[in-house]
N, C-alpha and C positions, 0 to 999 in steps of 0.2 A: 504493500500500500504506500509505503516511503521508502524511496530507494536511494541513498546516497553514494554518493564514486567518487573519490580521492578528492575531496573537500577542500580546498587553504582558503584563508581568507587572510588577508594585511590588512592595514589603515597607518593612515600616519595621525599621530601627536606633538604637541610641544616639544617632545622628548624623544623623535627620531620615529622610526618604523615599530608597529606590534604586530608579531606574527600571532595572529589569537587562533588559529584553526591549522592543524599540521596534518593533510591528509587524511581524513575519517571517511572510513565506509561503513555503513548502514544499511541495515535490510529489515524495516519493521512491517510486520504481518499483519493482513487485516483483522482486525480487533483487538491487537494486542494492546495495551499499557505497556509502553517502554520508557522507561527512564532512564536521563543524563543525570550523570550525581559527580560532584567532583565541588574541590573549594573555590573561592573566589577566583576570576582570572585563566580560569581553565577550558575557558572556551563554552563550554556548554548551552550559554543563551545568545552565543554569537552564530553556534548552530542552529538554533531552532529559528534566530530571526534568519537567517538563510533561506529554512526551509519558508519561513512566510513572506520574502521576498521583500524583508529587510533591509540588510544587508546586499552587498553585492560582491561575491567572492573571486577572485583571480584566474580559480584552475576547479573543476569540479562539473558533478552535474548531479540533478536533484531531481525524480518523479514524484510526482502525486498521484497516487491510482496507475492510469497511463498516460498520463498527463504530463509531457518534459516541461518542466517551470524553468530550469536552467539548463546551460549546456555553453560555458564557457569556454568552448573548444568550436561550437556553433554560433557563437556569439546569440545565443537567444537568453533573454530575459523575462519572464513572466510578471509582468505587473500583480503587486497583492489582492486585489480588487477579481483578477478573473482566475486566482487559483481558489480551490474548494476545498477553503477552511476557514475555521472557529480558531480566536486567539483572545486567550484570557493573558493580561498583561500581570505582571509585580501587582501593580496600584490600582489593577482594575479598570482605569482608563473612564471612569463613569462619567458621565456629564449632568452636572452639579446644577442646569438650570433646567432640567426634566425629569416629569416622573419617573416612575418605575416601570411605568407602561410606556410609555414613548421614548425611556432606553432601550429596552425590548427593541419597539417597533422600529428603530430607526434604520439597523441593517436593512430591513425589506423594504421603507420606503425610500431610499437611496439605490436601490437597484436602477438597472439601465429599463427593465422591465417593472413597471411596480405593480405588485397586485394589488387584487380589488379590496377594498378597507375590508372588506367582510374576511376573505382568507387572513389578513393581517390581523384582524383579531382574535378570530381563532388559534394560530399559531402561539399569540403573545400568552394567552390564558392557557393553552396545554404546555408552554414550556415555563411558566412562573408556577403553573403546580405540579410538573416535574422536581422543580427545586423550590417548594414550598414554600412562594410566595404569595401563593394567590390570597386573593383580600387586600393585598396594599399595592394596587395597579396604579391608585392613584397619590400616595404617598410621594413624594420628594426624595429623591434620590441621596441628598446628602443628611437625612433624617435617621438612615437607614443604622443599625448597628454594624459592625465591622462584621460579623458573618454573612449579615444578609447582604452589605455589598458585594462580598465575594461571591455570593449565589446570584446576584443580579448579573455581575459581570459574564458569569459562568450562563447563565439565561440566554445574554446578549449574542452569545458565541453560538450556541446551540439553536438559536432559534431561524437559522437559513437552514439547517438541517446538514451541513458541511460532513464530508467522507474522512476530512481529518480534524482533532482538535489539537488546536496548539495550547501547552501550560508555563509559563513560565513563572514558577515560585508562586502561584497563586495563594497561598498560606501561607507566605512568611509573616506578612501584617497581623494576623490573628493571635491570641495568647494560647499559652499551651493545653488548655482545659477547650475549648474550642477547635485549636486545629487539630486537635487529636479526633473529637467527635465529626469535624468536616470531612477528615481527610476519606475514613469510612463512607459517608454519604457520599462523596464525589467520584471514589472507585465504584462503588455498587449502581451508580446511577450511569456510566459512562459504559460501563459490563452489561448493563442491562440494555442499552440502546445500540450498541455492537461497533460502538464508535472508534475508531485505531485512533491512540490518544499518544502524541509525544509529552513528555512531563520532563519541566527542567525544577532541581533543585540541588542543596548543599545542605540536606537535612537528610541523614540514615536512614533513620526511622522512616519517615516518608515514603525512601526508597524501598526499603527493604517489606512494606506492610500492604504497600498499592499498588506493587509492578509485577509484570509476568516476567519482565526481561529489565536486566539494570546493566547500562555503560558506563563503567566508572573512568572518567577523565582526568588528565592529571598532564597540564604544559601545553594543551590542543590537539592532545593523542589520546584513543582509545585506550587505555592500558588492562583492560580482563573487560570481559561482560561475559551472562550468563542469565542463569533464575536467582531471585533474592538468595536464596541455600547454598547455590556454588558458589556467590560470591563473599558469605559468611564465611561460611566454612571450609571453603578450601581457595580463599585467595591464594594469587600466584605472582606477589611480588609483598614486599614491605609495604611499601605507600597505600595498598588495597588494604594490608592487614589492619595499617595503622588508624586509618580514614574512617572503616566501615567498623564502629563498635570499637571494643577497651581489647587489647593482646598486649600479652608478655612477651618479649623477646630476648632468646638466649640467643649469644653469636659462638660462631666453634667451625669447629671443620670434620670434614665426613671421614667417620674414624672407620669404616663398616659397610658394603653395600648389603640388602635384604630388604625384606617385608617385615617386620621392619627394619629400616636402618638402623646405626649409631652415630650420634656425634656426638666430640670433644668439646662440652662447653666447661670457662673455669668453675661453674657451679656442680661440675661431673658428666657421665657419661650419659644420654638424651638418647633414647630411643626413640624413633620416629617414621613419620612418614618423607619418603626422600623427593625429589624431582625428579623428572625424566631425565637422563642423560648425564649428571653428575658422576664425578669419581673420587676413588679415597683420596683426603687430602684438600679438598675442594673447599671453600670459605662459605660457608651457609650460614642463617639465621632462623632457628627455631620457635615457630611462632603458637601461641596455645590462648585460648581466651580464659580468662578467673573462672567462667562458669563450670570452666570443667577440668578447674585444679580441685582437690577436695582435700580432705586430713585422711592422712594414715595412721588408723590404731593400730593394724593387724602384722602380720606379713604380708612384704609384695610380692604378686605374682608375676607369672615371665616375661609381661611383657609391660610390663607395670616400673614408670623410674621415681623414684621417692627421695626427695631432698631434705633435708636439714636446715630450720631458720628458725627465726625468733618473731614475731610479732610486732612491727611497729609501729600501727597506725589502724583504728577500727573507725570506720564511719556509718552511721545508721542510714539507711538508705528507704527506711519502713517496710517492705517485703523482703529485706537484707542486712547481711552486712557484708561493705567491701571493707578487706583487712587486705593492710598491706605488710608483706613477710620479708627480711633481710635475708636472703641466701647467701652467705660469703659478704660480696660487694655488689650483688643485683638486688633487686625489687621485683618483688614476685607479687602479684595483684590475684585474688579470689574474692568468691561469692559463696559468701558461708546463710545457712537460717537464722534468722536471729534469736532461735533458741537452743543455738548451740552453743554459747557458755563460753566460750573462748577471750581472754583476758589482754588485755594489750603488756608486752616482757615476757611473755609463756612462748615457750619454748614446743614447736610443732613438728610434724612432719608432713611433707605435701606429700601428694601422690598424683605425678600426672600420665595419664593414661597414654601407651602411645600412641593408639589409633588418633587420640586428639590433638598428637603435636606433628604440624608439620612443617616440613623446614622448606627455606625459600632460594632463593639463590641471595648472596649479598650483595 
């Protein structure tokens, strides 16, 4: 449904040339929820204004459907007005001297074609109680609470009926008691209408909760994509590990090849899961998330590596505590119950699983 091909995009600044897009391909499927996730400066919303025909890229070429909107090698350009899509902006974009109904209305009476007031009204009341606004059609736009402008906005996009929707941070504005409850409604409501949705953000959680497919970006490059799960749990670099959710990192070298591996960290020997293609000797970094360090009362089993620390730091987290553990000279981070009784100076033993650690390249 979006097909992207070797992407760059420049601009110039005050401050000389910014390469914000290095090459990105993309293939998102009709109806998928895919998500760009990456930090500030990573390109991610200088993609999506691409695909909406924003921006204007150097090298690349972009479909919509079957629709070529770019093709910088064709010198074709598609103007944002005749490609078929919905774009919820950051701020929403609302216009402050109209209702709620003639935000709505106002894509369709701007058309080259405008329909009859009668289809225009209909459209506006099945997509305000889509996203449950109906009753305040005639409400003022900037009356509105901070949810509900984001659902108006989200209204405005959806009400031409567009084959793709564009998101860019559409939640960052909201507080976290709200956008946690939005973010639900706006996945379930976009799955429900079969709409192939691109989502940009620099929020985890976001990613990992409303996406079928997450791109994690990092300098205007692709760096891993996948499902929210492969990109948790079996990131394939540092930057993924560190970005997506809390990891520990032991660094060592590959003392062992196997199912599992071994490597040499100065906190001991790290049984693990290895890379493709590494060899003994090799400089890796062993990566494990808190949630799945635990305490060791018993014996370890064989495939089982238990370290030695002390207890530095308990934080209540109210369905936790993260405790942070001195190994030698690392910081080892877990997620313990909070009625497990564990003292800050007490002396532990971890146990990290090795199916749970896996090592990365450094």
């Amino acid at each position: 449904m979006i097909r992207i091909e070797d992407l760059h995009v420049r601009y110039q600044t005050e401050r000389g040339e910014v390469y914000a897009v290095r090459g990105i391909d993309l293939d998102v499927k009709q109806g998928q929820f895919f998500t760009l996730l990456g930090p500030s400066g990573c390109g991610k919303t200088t993609t999506l204004r691409s695909v909406a025909g924003l921006e204007k890229p150097y090298q690349g070429e972009i479909l919509v459907g079957d629709q070529l909107v770019l093709s910088c090698r064709r010198k074709l350009l598609v103007p944002p007005y005749k490609r078929d899509i919905g774009m919820v902006f950051q701020s929403y974009a609302i216009w402050p001297h109209m209702n709620v109904f003639e935000n709505v209305a106002f894509p369709l009476r701007e058309r080259k074609r405008s329909l009859p007031e009668g289809e225009i009204r209909a459209r506006v009341r099945k997509v305000l109680s889509l996203v449950q606004l109906d009753g305040l059609e005639d409400r003022p736009a900037p009356f509105l609470s901070g949810g509900q402008q984001q659902r108006l906005a989200l209204a405005r996009a959806l009400v031409k009926e567009p084959r793709v929707l564009l998101l860019d941070e559409p939640l960052s504005n909201l507080d976290a008691k709200l956008r946690e409850e939005t973010r639900i409604e706006m996945r379930e409501l976009v799955k429900r209408l079969g709409i192939t949705t691109l989502y940009v953000t620099h929020d985890q959680l976001e990613a990992l909760t409303m996406s079928d497919v997450v791109a994690v970006m990092e300098g205007g490059r692709i760096v891993q994509q996948g499902t929210p799960l492969e990109i948790y749990s079996a990131p394939q670099n540092r930057f993924v590990a560190s970005f997506i959710g809390l990891s520990n990192f032991l660094e060592g070298r590959v003392k062992t090849l196997g199912r599992p591996g071994a490597v040499e960290t100065p906190s001991g020997i790290v049984q693990c899961v290895l890379p493709d293609g590494v060899a003994a000797g090799d400089e890796v970094v062993v990566v494990i998330r808190p949630e799945d360090v635990t305490l060791n009362n018993g014996a370890a089993g064989a495939n089982e590596n238990v370290l030695e620390g002390k207890i530095e730091a308990i934080v209540f987290m109210g369905d936790a505590l993260e405790c942070q553990v001195a190994v030698g000279a690392k910081q080892i981070r877990l997620k313990l119950h909070p009625s497990s009784g564990v003292t800050k100076g007490s002396s532990v033993r971890l146990k990290l699983p090795a199916a749970s650690c896996r090592a990365v390249r450094a």
